[in-house]
Structure formats: structure tokens, C-alpha cells
C-alpha positions as CSV (number, residue, x, y, z in Angstrom):
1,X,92.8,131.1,104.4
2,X,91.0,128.7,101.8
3,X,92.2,125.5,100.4
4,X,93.6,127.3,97.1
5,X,95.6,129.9,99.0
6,X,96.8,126.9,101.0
7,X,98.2,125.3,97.9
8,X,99.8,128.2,96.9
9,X,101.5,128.7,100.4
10,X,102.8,125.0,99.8
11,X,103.8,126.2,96.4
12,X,105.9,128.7,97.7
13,X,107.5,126.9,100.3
14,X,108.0,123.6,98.8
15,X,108.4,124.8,94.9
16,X,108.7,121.8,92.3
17,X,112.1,121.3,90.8
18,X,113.0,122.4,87.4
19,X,113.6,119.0,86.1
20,X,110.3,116.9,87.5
21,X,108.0,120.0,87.7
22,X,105.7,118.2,90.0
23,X,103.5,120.5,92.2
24,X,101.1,120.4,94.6
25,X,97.8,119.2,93.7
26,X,94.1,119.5,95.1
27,X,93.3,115.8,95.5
28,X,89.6,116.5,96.7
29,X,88.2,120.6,96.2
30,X,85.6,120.1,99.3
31,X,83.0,123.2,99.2
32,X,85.7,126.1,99.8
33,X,85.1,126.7,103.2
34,X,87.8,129.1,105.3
35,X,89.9,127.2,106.9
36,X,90.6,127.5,110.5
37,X,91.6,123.7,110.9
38,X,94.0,121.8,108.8
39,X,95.3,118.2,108.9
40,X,98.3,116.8,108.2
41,X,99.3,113.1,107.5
42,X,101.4,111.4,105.2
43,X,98.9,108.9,103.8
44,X,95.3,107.5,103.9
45,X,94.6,104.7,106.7
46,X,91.6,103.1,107.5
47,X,91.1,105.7,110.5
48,X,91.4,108.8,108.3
49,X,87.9,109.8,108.7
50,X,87.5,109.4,112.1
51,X,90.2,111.3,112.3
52,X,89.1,114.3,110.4
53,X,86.0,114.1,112.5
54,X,87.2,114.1,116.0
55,X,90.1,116.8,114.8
56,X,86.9,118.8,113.4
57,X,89.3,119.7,110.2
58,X,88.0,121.8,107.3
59,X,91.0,120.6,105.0
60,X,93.5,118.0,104.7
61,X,97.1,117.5,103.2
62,X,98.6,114.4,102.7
63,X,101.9,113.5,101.7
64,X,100.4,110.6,99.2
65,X,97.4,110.8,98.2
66,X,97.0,107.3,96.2
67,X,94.0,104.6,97.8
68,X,92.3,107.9,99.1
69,X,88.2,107.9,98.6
70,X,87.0,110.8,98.9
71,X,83.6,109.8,99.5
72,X,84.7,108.0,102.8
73,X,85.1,111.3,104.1
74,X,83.0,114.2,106.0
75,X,81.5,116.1,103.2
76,X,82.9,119.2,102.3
77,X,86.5,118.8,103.6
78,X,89.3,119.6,100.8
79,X,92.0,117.5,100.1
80,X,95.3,118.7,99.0
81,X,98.4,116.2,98.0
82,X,102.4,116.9,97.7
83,X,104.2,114.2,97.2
84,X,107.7,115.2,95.1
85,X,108.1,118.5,96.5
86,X,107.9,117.5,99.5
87,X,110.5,114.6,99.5
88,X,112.8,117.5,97.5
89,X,112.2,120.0,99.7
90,X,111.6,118.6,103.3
91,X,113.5,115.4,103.4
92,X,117.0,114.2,103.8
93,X,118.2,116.5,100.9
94,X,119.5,119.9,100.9
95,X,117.4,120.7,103.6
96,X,118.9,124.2,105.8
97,X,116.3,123.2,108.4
98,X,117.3,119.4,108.8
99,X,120.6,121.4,108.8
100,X,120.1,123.6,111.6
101,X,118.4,120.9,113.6
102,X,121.5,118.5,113.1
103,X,124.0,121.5,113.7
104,X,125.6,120.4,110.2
105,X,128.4,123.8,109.4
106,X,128.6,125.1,106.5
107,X,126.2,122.5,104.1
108,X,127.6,122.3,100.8
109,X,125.4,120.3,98.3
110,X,125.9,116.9,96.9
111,X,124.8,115.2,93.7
112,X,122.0,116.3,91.5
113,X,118.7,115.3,90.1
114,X,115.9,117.0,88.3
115,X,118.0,120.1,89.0
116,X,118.3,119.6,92.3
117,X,120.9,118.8,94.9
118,X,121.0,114.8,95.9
119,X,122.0,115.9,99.7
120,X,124.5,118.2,101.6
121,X,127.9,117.5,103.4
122,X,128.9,119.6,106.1
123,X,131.0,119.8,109.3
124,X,129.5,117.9,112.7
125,X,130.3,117.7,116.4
126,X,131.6,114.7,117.5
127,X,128.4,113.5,119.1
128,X,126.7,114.1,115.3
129,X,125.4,109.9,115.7
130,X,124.0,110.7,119.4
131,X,122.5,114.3,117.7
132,X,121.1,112.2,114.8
133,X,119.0,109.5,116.8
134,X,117.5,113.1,119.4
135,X,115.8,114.2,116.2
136,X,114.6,111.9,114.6
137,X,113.5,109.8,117.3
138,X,115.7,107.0,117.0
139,X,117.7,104.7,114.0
140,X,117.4,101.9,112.0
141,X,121.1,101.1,111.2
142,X,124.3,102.7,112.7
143,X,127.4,100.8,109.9
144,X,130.6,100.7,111.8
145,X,133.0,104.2,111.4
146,X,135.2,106.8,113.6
147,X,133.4,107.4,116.6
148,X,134.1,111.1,117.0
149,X,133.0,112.3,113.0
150,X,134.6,115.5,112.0
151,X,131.7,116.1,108.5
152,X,128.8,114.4,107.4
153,X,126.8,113.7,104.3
154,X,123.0,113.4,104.4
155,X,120.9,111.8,101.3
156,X,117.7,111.1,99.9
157,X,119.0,108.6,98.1
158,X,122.0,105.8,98.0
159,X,124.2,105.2,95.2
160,X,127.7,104.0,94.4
161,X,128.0,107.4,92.8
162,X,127.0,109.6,95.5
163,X,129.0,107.6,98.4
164,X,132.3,108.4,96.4
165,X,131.2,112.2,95.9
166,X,130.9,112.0,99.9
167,X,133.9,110.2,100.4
168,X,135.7,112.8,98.2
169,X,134.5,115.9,100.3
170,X,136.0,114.4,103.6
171,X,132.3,112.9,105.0
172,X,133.4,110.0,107.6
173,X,129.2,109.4,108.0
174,X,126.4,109.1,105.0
175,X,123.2,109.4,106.5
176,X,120.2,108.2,104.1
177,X,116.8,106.8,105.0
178,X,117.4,103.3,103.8
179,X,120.7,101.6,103.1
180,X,120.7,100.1,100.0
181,X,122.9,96.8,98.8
182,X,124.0,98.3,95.8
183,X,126.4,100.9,97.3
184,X,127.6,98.4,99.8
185,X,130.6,97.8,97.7
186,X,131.4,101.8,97.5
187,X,130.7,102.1,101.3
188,X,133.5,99.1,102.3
189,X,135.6,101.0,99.5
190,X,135.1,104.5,101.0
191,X,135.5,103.5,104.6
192,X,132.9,105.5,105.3
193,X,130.1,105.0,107.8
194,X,126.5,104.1,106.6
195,X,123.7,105.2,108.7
196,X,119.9,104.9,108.3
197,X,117.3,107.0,110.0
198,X,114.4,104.9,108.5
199,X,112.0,106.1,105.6
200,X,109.0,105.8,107.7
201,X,110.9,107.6,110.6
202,X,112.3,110.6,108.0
203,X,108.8,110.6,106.6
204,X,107.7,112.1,109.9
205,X,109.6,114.5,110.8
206,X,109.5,115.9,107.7
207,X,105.5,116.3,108.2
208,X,106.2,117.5,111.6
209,X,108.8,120.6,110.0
210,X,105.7,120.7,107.2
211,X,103.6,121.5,109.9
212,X,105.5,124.7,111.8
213,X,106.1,126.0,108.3
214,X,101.9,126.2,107.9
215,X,101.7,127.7,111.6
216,X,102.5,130.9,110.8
217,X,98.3,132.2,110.6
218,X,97.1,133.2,113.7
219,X,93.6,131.9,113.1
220,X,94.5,128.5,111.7
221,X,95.4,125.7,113.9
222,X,97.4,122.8,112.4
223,X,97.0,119.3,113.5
224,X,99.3,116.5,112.8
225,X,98.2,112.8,112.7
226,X,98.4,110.7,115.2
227,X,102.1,108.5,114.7
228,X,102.2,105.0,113.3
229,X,98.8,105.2,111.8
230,X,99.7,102.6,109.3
231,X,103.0,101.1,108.1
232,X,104.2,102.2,104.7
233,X,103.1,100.8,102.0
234,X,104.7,97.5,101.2
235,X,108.0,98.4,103.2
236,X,109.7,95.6,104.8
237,X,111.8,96.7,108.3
238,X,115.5,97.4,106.9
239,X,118.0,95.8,109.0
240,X,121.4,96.5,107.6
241,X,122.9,96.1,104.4
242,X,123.9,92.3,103.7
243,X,124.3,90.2,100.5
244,X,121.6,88.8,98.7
245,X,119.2,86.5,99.9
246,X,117.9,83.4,98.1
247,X,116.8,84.8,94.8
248,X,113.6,83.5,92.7
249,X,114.2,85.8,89.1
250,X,116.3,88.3,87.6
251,X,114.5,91.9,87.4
252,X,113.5,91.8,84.1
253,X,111.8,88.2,84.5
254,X,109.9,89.6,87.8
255,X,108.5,92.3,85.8
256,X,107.4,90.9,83.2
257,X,105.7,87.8,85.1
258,X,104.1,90.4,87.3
259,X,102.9,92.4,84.4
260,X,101.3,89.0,82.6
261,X,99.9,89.2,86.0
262,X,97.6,92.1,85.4
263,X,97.4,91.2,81.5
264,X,95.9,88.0,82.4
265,X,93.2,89.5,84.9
266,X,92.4,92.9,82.4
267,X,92.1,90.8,79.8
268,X,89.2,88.6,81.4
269,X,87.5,91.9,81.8
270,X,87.7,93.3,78.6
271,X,91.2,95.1,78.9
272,X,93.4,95.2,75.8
273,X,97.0,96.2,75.9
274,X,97.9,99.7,74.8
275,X,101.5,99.1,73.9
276,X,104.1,96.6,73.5
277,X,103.9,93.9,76.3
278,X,106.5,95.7,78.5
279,X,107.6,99.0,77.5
280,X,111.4,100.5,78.7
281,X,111.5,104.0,79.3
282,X,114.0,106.8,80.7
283,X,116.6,105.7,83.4
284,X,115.8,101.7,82.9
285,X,111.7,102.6,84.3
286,X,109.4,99.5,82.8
287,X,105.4,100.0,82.2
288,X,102.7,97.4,80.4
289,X,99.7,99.6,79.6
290,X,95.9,98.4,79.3
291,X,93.1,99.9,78.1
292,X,89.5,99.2,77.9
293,X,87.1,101.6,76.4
294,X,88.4,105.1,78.0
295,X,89.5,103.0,81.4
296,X,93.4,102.5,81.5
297,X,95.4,100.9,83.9
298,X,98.8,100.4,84.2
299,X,101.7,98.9,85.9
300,X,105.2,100.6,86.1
301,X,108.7,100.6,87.8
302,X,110.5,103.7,88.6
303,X,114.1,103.2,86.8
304,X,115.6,106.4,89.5
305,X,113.5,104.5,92.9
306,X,113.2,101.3,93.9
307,X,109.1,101.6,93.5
308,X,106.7,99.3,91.9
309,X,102.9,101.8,91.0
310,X,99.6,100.4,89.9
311,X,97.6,103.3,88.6
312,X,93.9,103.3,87.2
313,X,92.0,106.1,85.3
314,X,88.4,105.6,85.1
315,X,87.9,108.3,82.3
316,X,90.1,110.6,80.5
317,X,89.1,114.3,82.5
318,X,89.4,111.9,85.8
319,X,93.2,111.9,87.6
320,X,95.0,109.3,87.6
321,X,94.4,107.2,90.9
322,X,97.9,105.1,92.5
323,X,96.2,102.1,93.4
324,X,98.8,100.0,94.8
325,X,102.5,100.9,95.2
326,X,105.6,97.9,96.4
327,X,108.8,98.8,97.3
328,X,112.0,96.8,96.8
329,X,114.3,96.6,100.0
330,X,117.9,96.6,100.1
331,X,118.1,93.3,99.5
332,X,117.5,93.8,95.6
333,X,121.0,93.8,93.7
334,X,120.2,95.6,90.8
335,X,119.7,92.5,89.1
336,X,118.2,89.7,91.1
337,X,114.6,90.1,93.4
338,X,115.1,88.1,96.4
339,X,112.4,85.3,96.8
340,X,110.6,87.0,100.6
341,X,110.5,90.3,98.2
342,X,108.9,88.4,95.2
343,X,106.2,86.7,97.5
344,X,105.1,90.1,99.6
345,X,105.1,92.3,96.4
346,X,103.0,89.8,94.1
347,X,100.6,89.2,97.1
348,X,100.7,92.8,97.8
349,X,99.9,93.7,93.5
350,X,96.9,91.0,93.5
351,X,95.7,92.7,96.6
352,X,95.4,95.8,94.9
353,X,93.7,94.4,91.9
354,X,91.3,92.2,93.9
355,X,90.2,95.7,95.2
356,X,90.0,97.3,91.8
357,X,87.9,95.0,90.2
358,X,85.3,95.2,93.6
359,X,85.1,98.7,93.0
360,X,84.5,98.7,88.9
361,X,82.4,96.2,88.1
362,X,83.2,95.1,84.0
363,X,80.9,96.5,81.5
């Protein structure tokens, strides 16, 4: 099996939703060698090519792909990314082998984006908690609730919204990766339990499910990286969700300082802004675009996540590169950006800057 076929296998088992359409893409098409052995990690880390080395891989797939340099690698090895189909497909969503693993009877779905389902609710045993923290290695947050549950809900994401849809089809527990403060309300409301495996946590065993899916070729081993490689990127440790903490801004007043930020910078090296100042998109998203020749960079929040992305494109036949991505915990309101969020992300964004202009030196 080659990298291509490989793709397509991920393809097939991991297909894109009909709203997002996002697929799995060759990052890196290495010299098309067969593959007989194929990595798997979730993102790039400063040990990656050791890595590849001592593992002897022909081929790699990551979960995200963005800070990867290719030329920091053996030569030769291919590089293949999924990032959305993988979080739709694998994670805590309507997932029949999560499912299985959790003994959850008779998974109904829950909620829908991009034309898919949010999560599923389902019947559990009465140890369903103790059940939850065996696979997935532990918890983050266990909210207060009935301790013998009778059905369960488990999420990719948290919203008012979808904690009254799981309220409303009996669920006593909502499992999620992170808890998030603006559904605290709905959860007090709902009486319902809030638990939180942990993003990081979820992250991996979903790889670890990725990787007995691939096993199936006799002649092709599959190697998983080694656990806690690296912390994701710009996640603070969730605790439990609480009320806001000092805040320094409201949203729209952080992103638009951070993205005078990068203005400021690009323009000292020749950038020019490619639309208005700060642009609003679908679903409350923000972007400031820059451009400088046929270089772009650009800044952007995700109105349906809780993400912050720096991407840069060298040149127009070139993908788009993720140079820098910040994540806002659950302390953010919806409205206001707590002050130890403010400080970590802006250190984080000139960070990732600092590093871009290293790499491209101006014209």
C-alpha cells in the first residue's frame, strides 16, 4: 500500500461531512515508496524526526498538520493530514465504536452540524462514570449528578442548546471534552451532570481507534507515537466550569487589538491589508487579511470553536500553512476574554510571528 491508497482508505473510513467537505489531504508526497511502516501522531513536536527515524516509517499521518517542515524530516517519507474528519468521525460524536467501548444501548443522535450529528445519547450501566475514566485513561472534571446514571449523552462540543436537547432525551450525564462556561447556566437548569474527558485525553484515543482501523494489511505495521509528546497547542489545563475571572476586554476589542497586532508588524515588512481592518464572517468567525506581493497572511477566529489560527501562504500554487493556533478555555463568556487568557494567547500569536518573520526574510 502506497501513500495515495492510504488516503483513500482514510477517505473511506473517515469520509468528510456534507456541510464542511474537508478531506484528507497529502501534507508532504515523499518519493511513493510502498509502505510497510506507518506513523501515527496527532501533531508535529520537536522530536518528530527522531521519531520517524528510530520507528524506520515510510509515511506518516498526523492529525494536524500546521508548524510541520517538511524538510526537517528523513527524505522521502510522505505526510498525510486529517484534521475535520477525523474530529467528526473519531471523536466524541456519533461514534458506534466510542459506543461499543462505553457499552452506550441503543445511541440515538444529538444535534447537528455540517450535516452531521453533534453527539449520541443512549442508555448506560450504572458504573457508566467508572466505565468512562477505564477508557479513556482517566478525567478532567466529574460535575456533581445521580450516582447510578440510567442514559448518557456524549459531545464534541458544549452549548446551551445541546444540553437541553440532552436533557430532553432523559440523559442524567453529558460527556464532552472540555466544559465550557457558557452552558453552565443550562447545565444548573438541566440538573444534569457535566463531565470532561479532556481534549488532549479524547485526542488520543481517538488516534489509538485511528490506528486498529489502518491494521487491517497484513504487511503494514502501524506505530503510534509515543504519549504526551507535546502539550496542545495553547491549551490551558481545564479545571471545572466556574464564573469569570478578572477580565481585561470584550471579544471584539481583543480581536481587534490582536489583529493591529499583526497589521503593525506586516506592515513594517511591506504587508498591505487585503480587506477591511477586521472582517465578520459566517457564525460570528472574524479575519484581518494581509497581503504583500503574492504572500498572504492572515489572522482569524472560528465563530462555531473557540480557536484563534494564524495562517501564511508563501505563493498562490503553495497550501496554506497554520502557523500558530490559541484556544480560548472555559473561562471565556461569550463576551469578555479573561486577563491569564489574553496574556498566554498574545504571547503565544507574537511567538508565532517572531518565527515567521525568521523564516521569510522581507523582500
Amino acid at each position: 500500500m502506497r501513500l495515495v491508497e492510504i488516503v483513500r482508505e482514510l477517505d473511506r473510513l473517515l469520509p468528510p461531512s456534507p456541510g464542511r467537505g474537508e478531506r484528507t489531504v497529502v501534507a508532504e508526497p515523499g518519493d511513493g515508496r510502498v509502505v510497510r511502516r506507518l506513523g501515527l501522531a496527532l501533531e508535529p513536536w520537536p522530536g518528530l524526526a527522531a521519531w520517524t527515524e528510530r520507528e524506520t516509517l515510510d509515511a506518516l499521518v498526523l492529525h494536524r498538520h500546521w508548524g510541520l517542515e517538511p524538510h526537517a524530516l528523513p527524505p522521502g517519507l510522505g505526510v498525510a493530514a486529517t484534521h475535520a474528519p477525523f474530529d467528526e468521525r473519531l471523536g466524541l460524536g456519533f461514534n458506534p465504536h466510542l459506543a461499543r467501548a462505553l457499552a452506550l444501548a441503543d445511541p440515538a443522535p444529538l444535534g447537528e452540524r455540517d450535516g452531521l450529528p453533534l453527539g449520541m445519547v443512549g442508555g448506560v450501566e450504572p458504573d457508566f462514570v467508572d466505565r468512562l475514566a477505564r477508557v479513556f485513561g482517566g478525567l478532567e472534571t466529574v460535575g456533581p449528578g445521580p450516582s447510578r446514571p440510567r442514559r448518557a449523552a456524549v459531545a464534541r462540543a458544549m452549548t446551551p442548546e445541546l444540553v437541553h436537547l440532552a436533557a430532553a432525551a432523559d440523559a442524567d450525564v453529558y460527556v464532552t471534552g472540555e466544559l465550557r462556561a457558557t452552558a453552565r447556566a443550562a447545565v444548573l437548569e438541566a440538573g444534569i451532570a457535566a463531565v470532561a474527558v479532556g481534549h488532549r485525553r479524547s485526542e488520543t484515543w481517538s488516534l489509538g481507534l485511528l490506528a486498529r482501523l489502518l491494521a487491517d494489511p497484513p504487511d503494514m505495521v502501524v506505530a503510534l507515537a509515543p504519549d504526551g509528546t507535546v502539550p496542545h497547542i495553547a491549551v490551558a489545563p481545564p479545571t471545572t466550569i466556574r464564573a469569570m475571572t478578572t477580565t481585561t476586554t470584550t471579544f471584539d476589542a481583543f480581536f481587534a487589538e490582536f489583529a493591529e497586532l499583526v497589521r503593525e508588524q506586516a506592515a513594517s515588512r511591506g504587508f498591505t491589508p487585503a480587506e477591511e481592518a477586521v472582517a465578520v464572517g459566517r457564525f460570528g468567525s472574524r479575519f484581518a487579511a494581509f497581503r504583500r506581493g503574492a504572500e498572504a497572511l492572515r489572522l482569524m477566529w472560528d465563530g462555531t470553536e473557540h480557536w484563534l489560527v494564524l495562517e501564511y501562504r508563501p505563493m498562490p500554487e503553495y497550501a496554506t500553512a497554520v502557523e500558530w493556533t490559541g484556544l480560548l478555555t472555559e473561562r471565556y463568556d461569550g463576551v469578555n476574554i479573561a486577563a491569564v487568557d489574553y496574556e498566554r494567547l498574545r504571547a503565544g500569536l507574537l511567538e508565532a510571528l517572531e518565527r515567521v518573520w525568521r523564516r521569510r526574510s522581507p523582500y
